[in-house]
N, C-alpha and C positions, 0 to 999 in steps of 0.2 A: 291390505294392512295386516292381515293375518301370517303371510309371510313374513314379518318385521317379528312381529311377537315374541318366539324363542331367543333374541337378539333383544328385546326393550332393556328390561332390567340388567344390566351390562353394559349397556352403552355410556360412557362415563358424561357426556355432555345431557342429557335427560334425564341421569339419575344426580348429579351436580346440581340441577336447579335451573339452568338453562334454560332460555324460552327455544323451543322447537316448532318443527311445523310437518305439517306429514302430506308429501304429493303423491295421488293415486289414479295410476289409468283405468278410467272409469270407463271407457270408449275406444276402437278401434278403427281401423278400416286397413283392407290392403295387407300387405306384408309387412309384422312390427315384431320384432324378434321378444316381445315379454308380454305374458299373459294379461287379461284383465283382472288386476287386483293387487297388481304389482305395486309396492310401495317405496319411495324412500324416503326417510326422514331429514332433516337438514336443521343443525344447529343456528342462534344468534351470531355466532362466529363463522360460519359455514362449513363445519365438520358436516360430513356426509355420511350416514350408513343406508346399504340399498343402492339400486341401481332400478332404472326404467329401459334404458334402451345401449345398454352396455356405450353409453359416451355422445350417442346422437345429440342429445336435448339436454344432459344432465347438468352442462353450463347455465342456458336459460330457465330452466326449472331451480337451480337455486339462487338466480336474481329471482325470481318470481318469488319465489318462499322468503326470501327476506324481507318483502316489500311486503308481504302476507305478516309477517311477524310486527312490521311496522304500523301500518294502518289496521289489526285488529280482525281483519276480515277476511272472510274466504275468499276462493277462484276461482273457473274456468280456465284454461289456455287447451289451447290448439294450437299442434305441430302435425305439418304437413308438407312434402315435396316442393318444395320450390326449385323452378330450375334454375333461378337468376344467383340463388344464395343459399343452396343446397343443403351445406356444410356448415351454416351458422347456427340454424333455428330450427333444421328441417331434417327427417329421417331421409338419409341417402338411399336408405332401401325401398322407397317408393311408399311407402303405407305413410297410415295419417293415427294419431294419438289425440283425445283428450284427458287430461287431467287437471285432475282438484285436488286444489291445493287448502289447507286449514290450517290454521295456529293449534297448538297442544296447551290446553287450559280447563280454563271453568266458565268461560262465558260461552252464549247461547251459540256464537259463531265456531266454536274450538273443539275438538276430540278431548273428550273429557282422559286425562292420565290417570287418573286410579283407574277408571276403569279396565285402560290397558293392562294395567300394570297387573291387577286383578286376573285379565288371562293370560299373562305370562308366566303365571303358576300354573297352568296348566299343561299336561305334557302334549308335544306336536302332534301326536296323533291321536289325542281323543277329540270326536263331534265338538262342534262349534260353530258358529256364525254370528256374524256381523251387519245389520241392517242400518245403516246411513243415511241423513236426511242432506240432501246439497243443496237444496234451495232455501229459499226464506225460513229461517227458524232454527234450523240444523238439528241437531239433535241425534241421537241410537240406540237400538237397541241392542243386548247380546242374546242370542237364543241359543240355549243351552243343549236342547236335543233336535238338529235339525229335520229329523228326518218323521221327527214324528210332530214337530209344533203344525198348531193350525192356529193360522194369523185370525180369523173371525173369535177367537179365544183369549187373546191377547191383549190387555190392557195398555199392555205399555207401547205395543201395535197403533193402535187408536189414536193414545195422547200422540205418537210422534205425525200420524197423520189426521189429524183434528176432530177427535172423534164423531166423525161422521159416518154414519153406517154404510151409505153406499160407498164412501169414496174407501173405507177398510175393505169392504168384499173385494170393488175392482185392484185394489193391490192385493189380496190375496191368491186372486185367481194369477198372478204374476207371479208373487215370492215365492209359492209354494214348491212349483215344479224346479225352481232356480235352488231353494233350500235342502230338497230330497235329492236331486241330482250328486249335490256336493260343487255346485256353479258358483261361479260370479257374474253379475248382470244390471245394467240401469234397467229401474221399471218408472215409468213416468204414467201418474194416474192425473186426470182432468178432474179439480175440484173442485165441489159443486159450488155452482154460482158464478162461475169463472175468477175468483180468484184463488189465491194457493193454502191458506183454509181460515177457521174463524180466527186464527190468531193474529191474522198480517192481510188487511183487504186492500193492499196497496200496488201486489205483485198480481200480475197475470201468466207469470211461469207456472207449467202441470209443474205439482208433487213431484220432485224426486227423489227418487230410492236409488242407491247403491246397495247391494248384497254381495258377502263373502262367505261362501260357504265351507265349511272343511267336513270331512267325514275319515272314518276309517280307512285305512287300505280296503281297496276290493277286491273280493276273493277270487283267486283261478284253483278250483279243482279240478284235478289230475286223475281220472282214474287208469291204472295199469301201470304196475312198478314193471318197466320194462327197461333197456336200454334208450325209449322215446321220450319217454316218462324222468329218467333220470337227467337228459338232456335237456327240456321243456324247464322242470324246475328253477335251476337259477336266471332261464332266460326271463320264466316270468318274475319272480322277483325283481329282476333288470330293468321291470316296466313299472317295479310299483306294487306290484299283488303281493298278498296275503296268500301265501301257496299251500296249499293240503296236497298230499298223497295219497290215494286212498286204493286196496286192493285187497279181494277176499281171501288171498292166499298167503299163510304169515310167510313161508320161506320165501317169497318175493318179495312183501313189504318191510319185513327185519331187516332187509341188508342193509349195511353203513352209506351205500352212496347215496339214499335218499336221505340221509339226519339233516341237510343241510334246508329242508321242507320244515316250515312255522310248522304243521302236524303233519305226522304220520299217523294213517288209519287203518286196521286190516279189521274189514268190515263188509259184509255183501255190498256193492254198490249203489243199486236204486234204492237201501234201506236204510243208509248213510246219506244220502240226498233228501230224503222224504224229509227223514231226522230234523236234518238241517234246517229246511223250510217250516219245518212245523215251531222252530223253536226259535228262527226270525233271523238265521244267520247266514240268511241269503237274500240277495234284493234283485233290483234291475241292471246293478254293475257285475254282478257275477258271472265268470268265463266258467265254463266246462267244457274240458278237454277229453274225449273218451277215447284213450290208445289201447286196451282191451282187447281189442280185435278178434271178438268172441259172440257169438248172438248170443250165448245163458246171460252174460253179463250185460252187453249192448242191449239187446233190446229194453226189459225193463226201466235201466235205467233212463233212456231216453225219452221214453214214453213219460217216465215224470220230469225229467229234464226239461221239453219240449211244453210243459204245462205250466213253465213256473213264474214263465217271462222275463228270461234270463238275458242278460245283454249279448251272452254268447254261447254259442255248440256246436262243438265242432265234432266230429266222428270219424276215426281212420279206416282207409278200408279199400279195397279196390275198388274199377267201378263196376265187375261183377257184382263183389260184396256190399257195396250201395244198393242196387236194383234190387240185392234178396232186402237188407237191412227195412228200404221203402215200403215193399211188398207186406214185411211180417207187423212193422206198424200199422200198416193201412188195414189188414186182417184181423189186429187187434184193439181197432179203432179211434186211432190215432188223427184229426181232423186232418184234410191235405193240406189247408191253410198253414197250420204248425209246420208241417214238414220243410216248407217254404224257408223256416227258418234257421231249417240245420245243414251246416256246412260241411259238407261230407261228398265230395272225398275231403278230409282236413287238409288247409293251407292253400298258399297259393301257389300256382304254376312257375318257384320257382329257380330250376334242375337240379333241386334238393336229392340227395341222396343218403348220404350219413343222418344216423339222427343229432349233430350238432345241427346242420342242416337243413333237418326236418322242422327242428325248432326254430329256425329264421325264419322260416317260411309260415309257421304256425303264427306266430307272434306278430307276423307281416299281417295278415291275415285278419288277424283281433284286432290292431292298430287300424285296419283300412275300416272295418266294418261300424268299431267305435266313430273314427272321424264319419263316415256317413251317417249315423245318429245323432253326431254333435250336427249334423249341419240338417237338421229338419226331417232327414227320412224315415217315414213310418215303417217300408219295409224293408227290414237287411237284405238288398240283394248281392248277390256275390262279388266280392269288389274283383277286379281285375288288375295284374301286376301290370306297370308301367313307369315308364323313367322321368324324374321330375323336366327333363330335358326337351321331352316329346309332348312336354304338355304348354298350356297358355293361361294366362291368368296370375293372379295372386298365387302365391306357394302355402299361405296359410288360410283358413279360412275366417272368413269376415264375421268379426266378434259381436258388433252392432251396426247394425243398419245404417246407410249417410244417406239425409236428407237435403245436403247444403252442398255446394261446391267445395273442394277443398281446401283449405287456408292456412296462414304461416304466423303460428305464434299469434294471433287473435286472442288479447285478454278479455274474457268479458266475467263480471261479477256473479254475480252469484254463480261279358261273354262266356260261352262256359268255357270252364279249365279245364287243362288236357289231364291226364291221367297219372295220377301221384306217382313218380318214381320208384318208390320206396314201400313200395306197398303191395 
């Protein structure tokens, strides 16, 4: 839903008075070309704003929402591959979709609209989240600082799932990681007593939660205003990041081709880094790129780099100048576990030569190492370039779990790299 938001107050049929209704992929499997949390909204007339699956489903999903506006009450549906009638109901791209569907109002079943409308004064990129109830009762939260709420703190936590103390802890041990990430996710808690809590002893559905989470851009700093450096910059922008430059020497980091960097820093390195961490403006999404290619500067800063638990590090450098680089951390005791997690020679194998080049390859690199973190792995290990062509399976990776066979429109209620070219 969060994505709709910059869009609410403008939309002429919800700010008219309109009964509306809001469907959101709450669930995936397989190959589905839109995120979980993807929204669209659909007028009493059937104006649309939003899309789910660029046209698969978006026909049966606004019969569904009107029938949703008609009898008052929420949904489920499931869209899924069918091969009998592919192209009626079903994603042609082989993945399967759930979404819930809600009326826009004031009763207990409905997405309350001020409150929307409430964060659609707020600007797209400041922290926000969105905690959902879809089963018996409905209900939300908005949480305002995600990165720092703790759900056992939360009152308004509680009342959405029945203030019962165990059944808050086991959803918090859930939201939390979903809400600091900057994720979206179902968390489905078992409430006590086997029904769904003290307000409705009628359902035996678990609690559940939808969560949307938003955060800041995450930051990629850059150290070494070089010709690598200059290159790297708009690429990562390209991806999303928050870019700093940063380099101890001013005649390098003055020049004009880096203006186009959120900041420019000309500042010793690892004391610029430390800075940063001390004063919270680095988390677990932050990329550090070290093109430097200097041990005064390299080493220290890596040594706090590699401490901070950063989502990424990378280091340029041949693979002579890796083995010294290894050597002078592990001398200055650097655990070998850390080491494990810098990626160095930087990028991937692949026959990059220019630094435009150098930059595809870098950014390949951060792209492959985030998707293996999005999908479970505790340790970054070094991903390996390869062609979607040469491979087997899903092309995307599977958002929630499927515990059911698949079905069609079902309403129901409620190795190591070779040696950097370029270097």
């Amino acid at each position: 839903m969060l994505d709709l938001i910059p869009s609410l107050g403008s939309w002429r049929p919800a700010v008219s008075g309109q009964r509306c209704a809001v469907a959101t992929i709450v669930a995936a499997g397989g190959s589905v070309p839109r995120p979980l949390g993807t929204s669209m909204l659909v007028s009493e007339h059937g104006d649309v704003l939003g899309s789910l699956s660029g046209g698969c489903v978006e026909g049966a999903v606004v019969d569904a929402a009107l029938a949703v506006m008609r009898d008052g009450g929420s949904r489920l549906e499931s869209f899924g591959y069918s091969a009998e009638d592919a192209f009626a109901v079903g994603l042609s791209c082989g993945g399967e979709l759930e979404v819930h569907i809600q009326p826009l109002g004031s009763s207990l079943e409905a997405m309350d609209f001020a409150m929307l409308n409430g964060l659609a004064g707020r600007h797209s990129t400041t922290a926000v989240a969105l905690i959902r109830r879809l089963d018996a009762g409905g209900g939300a939260v908005v949480v305002q600082d995600p990165v720092r709420f703790r759900a056992m703190e939360s009152p308004e936590l509680a009342r959405l799932v029945g203030d019962h103390p165990a059944t808050v802890y086991a959803a918090a041990a859930q939201l939390e990681p979903l809400l600091q990430g900057g994720r979206a996710g179902l968390v489905r808690v078992a409430p006590p007593g086997g029904c769904s809590d003290s307000r409705d002893q009628t359902h035996p559905e678990p609690i559940t939660l939808f969560v949307e989470s938003r955060l800041p851009a995450a930051r990629m700093l850059i150290f070494g205003a070089n010709d690598f450096g200059a290159a790297l910059l708009p690429a990562g922008k390209l991806l999303g990041y928050d870019v700093t430059l940063c380099d101890a020497r001013p005649a390098f980091s003055n020049q004009g081709r880096f203006l186009a960097a959120d900041q420019v820093v000309t500042d010793w390195p690892n004391r610029y880094l430390e800075a940063e961490a001390a004063a919270g403006r680095v988390d677990g999404r932050t990329v550090v790129c070290v093109l430097t290619h200097d041990p005064k500067f390299d080493i220290p800063l890596l040594e706090t780099a590699l401490g901070l638990g950063l989502a990424y590090v990378g280091a340029m450098g041949s693979r002579r100048s890796h083995r010294q680089r290894i050597d002078a951390l592990l001398a200055d005791g650097t655990p070998a576990e850390a080491l494990e997690r810098l990626h160095s020679p930087i990028g991937l194998d692949l026959g990059a030569v220019t630094p435009a080049e150098v930059a595809v390859s870098i950014t390949a690199e951060i792209l492959a190492s985030r998707g293996r973190a999005g999908r479970g792995s505790t340790t970054p290990a070094p991903p390996k370039a390869s062609s979607l062509k040469d491979g087997s399976g899903p092309i995307h990776p599977t958002s929630e779990p499927r515990t059911h066979e698949p079905r069609t429109h079902e309403p129901r209620t409620h190795e190591p790299r070779q040696e950097n070219p370029w270097t």
